[in-house]
C-alpha positions as CSV (number, residue, x, y, z in Angstrom):
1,X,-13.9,-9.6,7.7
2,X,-12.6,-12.9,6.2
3,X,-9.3,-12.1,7.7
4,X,-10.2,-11.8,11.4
5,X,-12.1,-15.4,10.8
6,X,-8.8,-17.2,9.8
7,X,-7.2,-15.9,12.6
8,X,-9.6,-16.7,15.1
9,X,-9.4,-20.4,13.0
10,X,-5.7,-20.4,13.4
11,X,-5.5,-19.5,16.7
12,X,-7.8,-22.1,17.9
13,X,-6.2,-24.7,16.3
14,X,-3.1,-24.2,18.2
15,X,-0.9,-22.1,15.8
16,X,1.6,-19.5,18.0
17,X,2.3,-16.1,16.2
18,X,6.0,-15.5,15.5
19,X,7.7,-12.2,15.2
20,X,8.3,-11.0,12.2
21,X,11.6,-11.4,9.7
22,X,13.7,-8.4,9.0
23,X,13.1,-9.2,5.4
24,X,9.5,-8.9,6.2
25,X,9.5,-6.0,8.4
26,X,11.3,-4.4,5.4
27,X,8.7,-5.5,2.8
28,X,5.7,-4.3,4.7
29,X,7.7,-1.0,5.9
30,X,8.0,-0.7,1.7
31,X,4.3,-1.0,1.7
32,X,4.0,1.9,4.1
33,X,5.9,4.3,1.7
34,X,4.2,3.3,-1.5
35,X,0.9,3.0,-0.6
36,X,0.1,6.8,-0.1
37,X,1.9,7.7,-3.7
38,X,-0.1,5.4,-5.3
39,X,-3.5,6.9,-3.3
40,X,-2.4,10.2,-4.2
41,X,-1.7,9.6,-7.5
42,X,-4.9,7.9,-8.7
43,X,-7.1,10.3,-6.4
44,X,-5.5,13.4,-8.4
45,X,-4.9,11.5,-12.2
46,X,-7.6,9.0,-11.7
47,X,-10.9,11.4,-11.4
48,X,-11.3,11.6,-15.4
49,X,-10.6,8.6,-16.1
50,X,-12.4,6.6,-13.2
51,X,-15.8,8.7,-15.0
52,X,-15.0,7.5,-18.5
53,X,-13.0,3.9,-17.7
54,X,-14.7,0.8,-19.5
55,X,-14.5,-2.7,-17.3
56,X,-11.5,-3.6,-19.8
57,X,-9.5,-0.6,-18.5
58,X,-10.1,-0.8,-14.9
59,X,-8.7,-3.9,-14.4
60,X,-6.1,-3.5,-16.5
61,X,-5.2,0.2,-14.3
62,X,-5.7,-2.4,-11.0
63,X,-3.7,-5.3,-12.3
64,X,-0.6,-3.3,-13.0
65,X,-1.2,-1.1,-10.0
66,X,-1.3,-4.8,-8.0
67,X,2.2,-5.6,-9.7
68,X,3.9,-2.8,-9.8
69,X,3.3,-2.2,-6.1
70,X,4.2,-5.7,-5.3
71,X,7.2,-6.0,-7.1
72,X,8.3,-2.5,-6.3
73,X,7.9,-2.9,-2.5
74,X,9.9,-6.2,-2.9
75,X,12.9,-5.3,-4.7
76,X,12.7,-1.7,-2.6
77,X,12.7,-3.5,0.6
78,X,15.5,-6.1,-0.8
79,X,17.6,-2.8,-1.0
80,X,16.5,-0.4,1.4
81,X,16.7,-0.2,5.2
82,X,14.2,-0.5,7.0
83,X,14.6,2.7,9.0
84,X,14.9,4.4,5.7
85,X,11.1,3.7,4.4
86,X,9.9,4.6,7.8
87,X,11.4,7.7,7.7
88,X,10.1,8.5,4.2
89,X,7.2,7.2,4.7
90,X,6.0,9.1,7.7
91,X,7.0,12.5,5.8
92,X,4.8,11.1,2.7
93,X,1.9,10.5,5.2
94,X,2.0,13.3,6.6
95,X,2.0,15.4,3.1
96,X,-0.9,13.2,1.9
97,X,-3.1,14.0,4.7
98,X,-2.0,18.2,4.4
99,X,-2.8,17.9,0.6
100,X,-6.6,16.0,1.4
101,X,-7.1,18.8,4.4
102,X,-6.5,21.7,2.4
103,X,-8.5,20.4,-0.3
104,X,-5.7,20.0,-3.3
105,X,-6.5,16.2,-3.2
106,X,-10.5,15.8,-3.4
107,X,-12.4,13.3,-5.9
């Protein structure tokens, strides 16, 4: 909710949105293929340990999860096309979505 406040704050005080940079459009495109994977991954891997995790251990699994996705979205979009991760990503999404409808992915 914090987010739509700075907005509003910005766009009060005169600030004009800008289109986005390729190299930002690429980034956030990288974003929309890794987030999913990760999702999956701790939904289907995580269940066990979520129930058994100590503080110590969560935030070490969120930390690197943090980093890893950062990083690997950067240097993935420094490489990548754009039209590339959208591609992949839509097929991902939609495999996600299959996998939690029929069930296979379920906490």
């Amino acid at each position: 909710m914090q987010v739509v406040w700075v907005w509003i704050a910005r766009f009060l005080s005169g600030e004009r949105f800008r289109k986005a940079t390729p190299e930002e459009r690429r980034f956030f495109s990288a974003y929309f293929l890794f987030v999913p994977l990760w999702g999956a991954f701790f939904v289907w891997f995580g269940i066990t340990f979520m129930d058994t995790a100590r503080a110590v251990s969560l935030w070490m699994c969120v930390t690197t999860f943090g980093v890893v996705l950062f990083f690997g979205s950067h240097y993935w979009g420094k490489f990548v096309p754009e039209k590339v991760s959208w591609i992949l990503g839509g097929i991902i999404w939609a495999v996600v979505v299959c996998l939690a409808l029929t069930g296979v992915l379920t906490l």
